[in-house]
N, C-alpha and C positions, 0 to 999 in steps of 0.2 A: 196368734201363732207362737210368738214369743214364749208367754205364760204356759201354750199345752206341751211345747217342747222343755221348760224348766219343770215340771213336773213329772214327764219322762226323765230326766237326769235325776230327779230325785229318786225317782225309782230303782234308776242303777246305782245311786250310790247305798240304795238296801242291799241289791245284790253286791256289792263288794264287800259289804261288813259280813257278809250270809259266811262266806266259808272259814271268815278268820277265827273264829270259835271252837269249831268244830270237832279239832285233834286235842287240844286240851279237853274237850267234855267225853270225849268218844275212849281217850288213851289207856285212859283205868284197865279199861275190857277190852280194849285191842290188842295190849300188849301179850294180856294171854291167851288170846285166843291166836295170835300168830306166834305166841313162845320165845317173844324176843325181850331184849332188857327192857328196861323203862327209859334208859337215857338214849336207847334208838328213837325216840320221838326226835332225838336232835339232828337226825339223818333227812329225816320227812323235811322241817322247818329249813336244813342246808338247802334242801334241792328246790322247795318253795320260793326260798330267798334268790338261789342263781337264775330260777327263769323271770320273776320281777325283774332283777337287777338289768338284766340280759334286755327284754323286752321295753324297759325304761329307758334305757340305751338308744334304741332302734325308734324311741315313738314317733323323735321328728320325722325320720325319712319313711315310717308306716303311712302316720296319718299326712303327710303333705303328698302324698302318692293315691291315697284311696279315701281318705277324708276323716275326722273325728266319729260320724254319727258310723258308716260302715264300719269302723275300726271296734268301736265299742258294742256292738251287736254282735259282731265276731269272737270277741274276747269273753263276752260274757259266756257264748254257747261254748269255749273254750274252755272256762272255768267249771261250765253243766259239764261237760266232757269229762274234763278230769274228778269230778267230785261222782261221776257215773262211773268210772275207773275204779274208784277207791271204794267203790260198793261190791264190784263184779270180783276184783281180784283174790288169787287164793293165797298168794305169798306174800310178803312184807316187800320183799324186794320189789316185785311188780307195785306194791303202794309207793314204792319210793319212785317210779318212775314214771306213777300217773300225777306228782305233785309236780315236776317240770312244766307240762301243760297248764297246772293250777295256777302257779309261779307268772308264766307267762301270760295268760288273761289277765290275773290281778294287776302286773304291772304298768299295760294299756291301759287300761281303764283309770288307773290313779293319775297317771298322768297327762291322757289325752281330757280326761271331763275338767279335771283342774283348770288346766289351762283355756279351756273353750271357756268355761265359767269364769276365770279370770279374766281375759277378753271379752265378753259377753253381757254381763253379769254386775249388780253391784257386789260391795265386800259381803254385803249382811247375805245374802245367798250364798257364798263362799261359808261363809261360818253355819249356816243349818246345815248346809248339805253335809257338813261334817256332822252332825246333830243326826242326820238321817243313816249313817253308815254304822254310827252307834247302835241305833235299831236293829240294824240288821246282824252287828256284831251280839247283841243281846239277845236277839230271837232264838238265832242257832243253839245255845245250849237248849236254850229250853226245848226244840224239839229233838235232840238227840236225848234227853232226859228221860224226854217221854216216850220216847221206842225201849229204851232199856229199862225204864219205871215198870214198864208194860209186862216185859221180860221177852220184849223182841231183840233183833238184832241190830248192831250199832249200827251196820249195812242201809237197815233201813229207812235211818236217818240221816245218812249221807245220799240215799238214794232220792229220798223225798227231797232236800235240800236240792240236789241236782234238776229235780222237776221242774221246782219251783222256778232256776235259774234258766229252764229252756224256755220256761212260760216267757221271762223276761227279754229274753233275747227274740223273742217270737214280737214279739210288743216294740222293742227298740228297730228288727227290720221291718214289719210293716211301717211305719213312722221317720221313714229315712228322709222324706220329701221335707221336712220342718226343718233338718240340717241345712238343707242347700242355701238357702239365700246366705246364713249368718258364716257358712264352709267359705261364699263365693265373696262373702265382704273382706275376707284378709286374705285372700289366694294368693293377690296380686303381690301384697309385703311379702308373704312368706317364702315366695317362689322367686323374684324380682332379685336384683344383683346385692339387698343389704340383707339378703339371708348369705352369712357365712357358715360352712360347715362346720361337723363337729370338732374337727382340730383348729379351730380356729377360735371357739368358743371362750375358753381360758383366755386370751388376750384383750376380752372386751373388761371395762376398766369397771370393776366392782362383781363379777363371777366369783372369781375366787372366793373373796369374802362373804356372799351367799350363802356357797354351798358351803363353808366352816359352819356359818351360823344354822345352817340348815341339819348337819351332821351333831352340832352340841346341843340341840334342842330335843332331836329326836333321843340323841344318848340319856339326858335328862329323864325323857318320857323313860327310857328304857328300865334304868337302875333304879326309879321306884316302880314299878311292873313287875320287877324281879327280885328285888333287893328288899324293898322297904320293910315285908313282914318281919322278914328274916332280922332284918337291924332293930323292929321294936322288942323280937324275942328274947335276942339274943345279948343285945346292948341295955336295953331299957326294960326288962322284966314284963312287959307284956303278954300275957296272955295266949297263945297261937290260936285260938276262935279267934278273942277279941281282934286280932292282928289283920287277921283275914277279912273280918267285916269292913274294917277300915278301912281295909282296897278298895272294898265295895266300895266306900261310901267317897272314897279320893275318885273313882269312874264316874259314880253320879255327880261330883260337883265340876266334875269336866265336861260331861255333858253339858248339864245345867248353866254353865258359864259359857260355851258355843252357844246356846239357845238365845239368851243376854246379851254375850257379844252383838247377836247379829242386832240387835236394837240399839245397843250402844255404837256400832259403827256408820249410824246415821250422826252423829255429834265426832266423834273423834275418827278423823284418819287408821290407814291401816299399822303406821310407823305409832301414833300416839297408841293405840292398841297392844304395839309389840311391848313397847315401852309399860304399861298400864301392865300387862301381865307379868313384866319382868320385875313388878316391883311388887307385885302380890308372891312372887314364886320364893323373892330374897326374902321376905318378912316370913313366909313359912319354913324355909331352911334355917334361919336362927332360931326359929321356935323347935325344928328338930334338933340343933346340936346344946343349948344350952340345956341344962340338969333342972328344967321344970316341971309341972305335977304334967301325972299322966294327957289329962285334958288338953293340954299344948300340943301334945303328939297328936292328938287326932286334927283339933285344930289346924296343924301343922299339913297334915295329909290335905285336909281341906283348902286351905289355901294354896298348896300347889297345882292342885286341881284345879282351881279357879285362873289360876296364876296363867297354867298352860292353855287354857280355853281358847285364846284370841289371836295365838303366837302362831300358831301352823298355820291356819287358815290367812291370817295377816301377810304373813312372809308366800305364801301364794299368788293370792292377789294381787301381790305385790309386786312378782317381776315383770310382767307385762311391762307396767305402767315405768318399771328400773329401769328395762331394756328394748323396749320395743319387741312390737308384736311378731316383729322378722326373724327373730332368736327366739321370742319366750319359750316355745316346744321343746326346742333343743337343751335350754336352761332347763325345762323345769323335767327333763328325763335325767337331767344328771342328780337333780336336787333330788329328785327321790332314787334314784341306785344310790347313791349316798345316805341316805335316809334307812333303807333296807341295809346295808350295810354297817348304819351307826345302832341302828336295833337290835341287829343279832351278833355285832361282835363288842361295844361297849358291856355289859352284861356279863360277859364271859370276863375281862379285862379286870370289871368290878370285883368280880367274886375273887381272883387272882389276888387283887389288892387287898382286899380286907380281909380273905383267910389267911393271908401268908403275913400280912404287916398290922392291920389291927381296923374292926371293925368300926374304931372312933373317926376313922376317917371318912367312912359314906357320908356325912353330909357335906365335908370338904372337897368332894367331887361336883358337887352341886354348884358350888361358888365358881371353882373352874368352868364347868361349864358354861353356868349363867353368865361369865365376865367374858366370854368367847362370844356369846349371843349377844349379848348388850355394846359391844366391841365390833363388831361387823356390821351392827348394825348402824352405830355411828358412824363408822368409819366409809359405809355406801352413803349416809348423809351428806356428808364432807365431801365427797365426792359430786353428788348430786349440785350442792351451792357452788363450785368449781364449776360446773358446767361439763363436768367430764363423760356422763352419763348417755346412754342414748337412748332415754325414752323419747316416745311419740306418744305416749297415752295421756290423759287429764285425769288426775284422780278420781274415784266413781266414791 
């Protein structure tokens, strides 16, 4: 039972990757077919961003009221919903207001599977399931490609997409009976007098420094996602093809090194993990900022890639076993609104900095960050040999 219900989560974590694609492959041909700028895609991705944040917020008291496997069957058809929205509507503004819905499925769903999986779960499932959201990040262009390859309408790749995700949500509620035993093994922690509410949370001794490490990691992911072509164009004479492949090929080795991870997390802890990528991610940041041959840049992408593979997934798995299973919900809603928050406003902050003060600085953003990540995450160590900590979990 175990085994057919981790197969169903794998499923969902394809539906979560499905919609995140989509407005970047779709925007070319949206933008004028609704007559709006091109920088109004940034309106879409605000209101995306507020109902995650929003919905990450609320998972603890969602899912300990109605449970993990209902919550995410709900959200999914939430997410069908708003991607069936974004198909039917005839004005831009009405898109912007069927992303809130999208917004708020995706951020159930990141949060509540996480965390069951973290609970549940060894790390190396932790680390594909992120393997498999790729998938599903990867699919979506390609079939919005192929509706307008075709010389259909973008519509009807957002409409297909939305099928797909009722299919899913059709399959996660039949299937709700495989939740109940693993729902009915932490009810008792999570409802019981050592669940503190939300405002309580921040006072438990190592939170804080989480969710910093949790907020500089994602910034990380962010400013090469946005940034990086731009800095080999524009700083290092690269090529703008060549530039853009190399994004590519910094995705694949992120992939590729979650796939890895999850075999190497059978030998190393989720902390030696974090550790292990942060020392992949420093050695490609030197290779970006020193004046070496082109090859080092790509290099450079590549080992960030590799670098980042094992850090998000690690630092998941991780809080259960930090804080007990009585918090972990509530922690892990805030680590990801934080998360969404550090993806779409560090970016902005980047570009701020390096237009107006000088481009040589992108990879000294890195270093900050990375000494934020590697710093929190000693720093919950220390804590930990202290004994200040309150986990109840055994490392898996």
């Amino acid at each position: 039972m175990a085994t057919l219900l981790l197969c169903i989560i794998y499923l969902a974590f394809i539906s979560l990757g499905l919609p995140d694609s989509l407005l970047g492959s779709a925007w070319p041909v949206m933008h004028r077919d609704f007559a709006v700028p091109l920088y109004f895609a940034g309106m879409v991705s605000a209101a995306v961003t507020g109902g995650t944040v929003i919905s990450s917020l609320l998972s603890s008291r969602v899912i300990r009221r109605f449970g993990t496997g209902r919550v995410t069957a709900l959200s999914v058809a939430l997410t069908a919903i708003g991607l069936l929205g974004f198909s039917l509507m005839p004005s831009f503004y009405w898109f912007v207001v069927f992303a809130l819905p999208l917004g708020l499925g995706a951020g159930a769903i990141d949060t509540g599977l996480n965390n069951f999986v973290a609970l549940n779960y060894k790390a190396r499932h932790m680390n594909w399931l992120h393997c498999f959201w790729g998938i599903g990040a990867g699919l979506s262009p390609v079939i919005m490609s192929w509706f307008i390859s075709e010389g259909e309408q973008w519509r009807h790749g957002y409409r297909t997409v939305s099928f797909v995700l009722m299919g899913i949500a059709l399959v996660l509620s039949a299937t709700l009976f495989l939740w109940k035993p693993f729902e009915a093994k932490h009810q008792a922690t999570t409802e019981g007098p050592g669940a503190p509410g939300q405002k309580n949370i921040f006072r438990i001794p190592g939170v804080k420094a989480a969710l910093l490490g949790f907020f500089s990691y994602v910034s990380m992911e962010g400013i090469i996602g946005v940034w990086g072509p731009t800095y080999l164009v524009m700083r290092r004479g690269i090529n703008p093809n060549t530039a853009a492949q190399w994004l590519s090929l910094y995705f694949l080795s992120l992939t590729i090194g979650r796939f890895l991870s999850g075999f190497v997390s059978a030998f190393l802890n989720n902390i030696k993990l974090i550790y292990l990528g942060c020392l992949f991610i420093a050695l490609g940041v030197i290779f970006l900022a020193l004046p070496l041959p082109p090859v080092f840049l790509l290099l450079a992408f590549l080992l960030i890639g590799f670098g980042y593979a094992p850090v998000f997934p690690s630092m998941l798995h991780e809080t259960p076993r930090r804080f007990g299973p009585a918090v972990s919900q509530a922690i892990m809603g805030w680590q990801f609104a934080l998360s969404y928050i550090g993806a779409s406003c560090t970016p902005m902050l980047t570009g701020l900095i390096i237009s107006r003060i000088s481009m040589g600085l992108y990879p000294f953003l890195f270093v900050i960050y990375l000494a934020v990540l590697a710093g929190s995450t000693a720093f919950i160590g220390v804590l930990e040999k202290q004994g200040k900590l309150a986990n109840k979990l055994d490392p898996q």
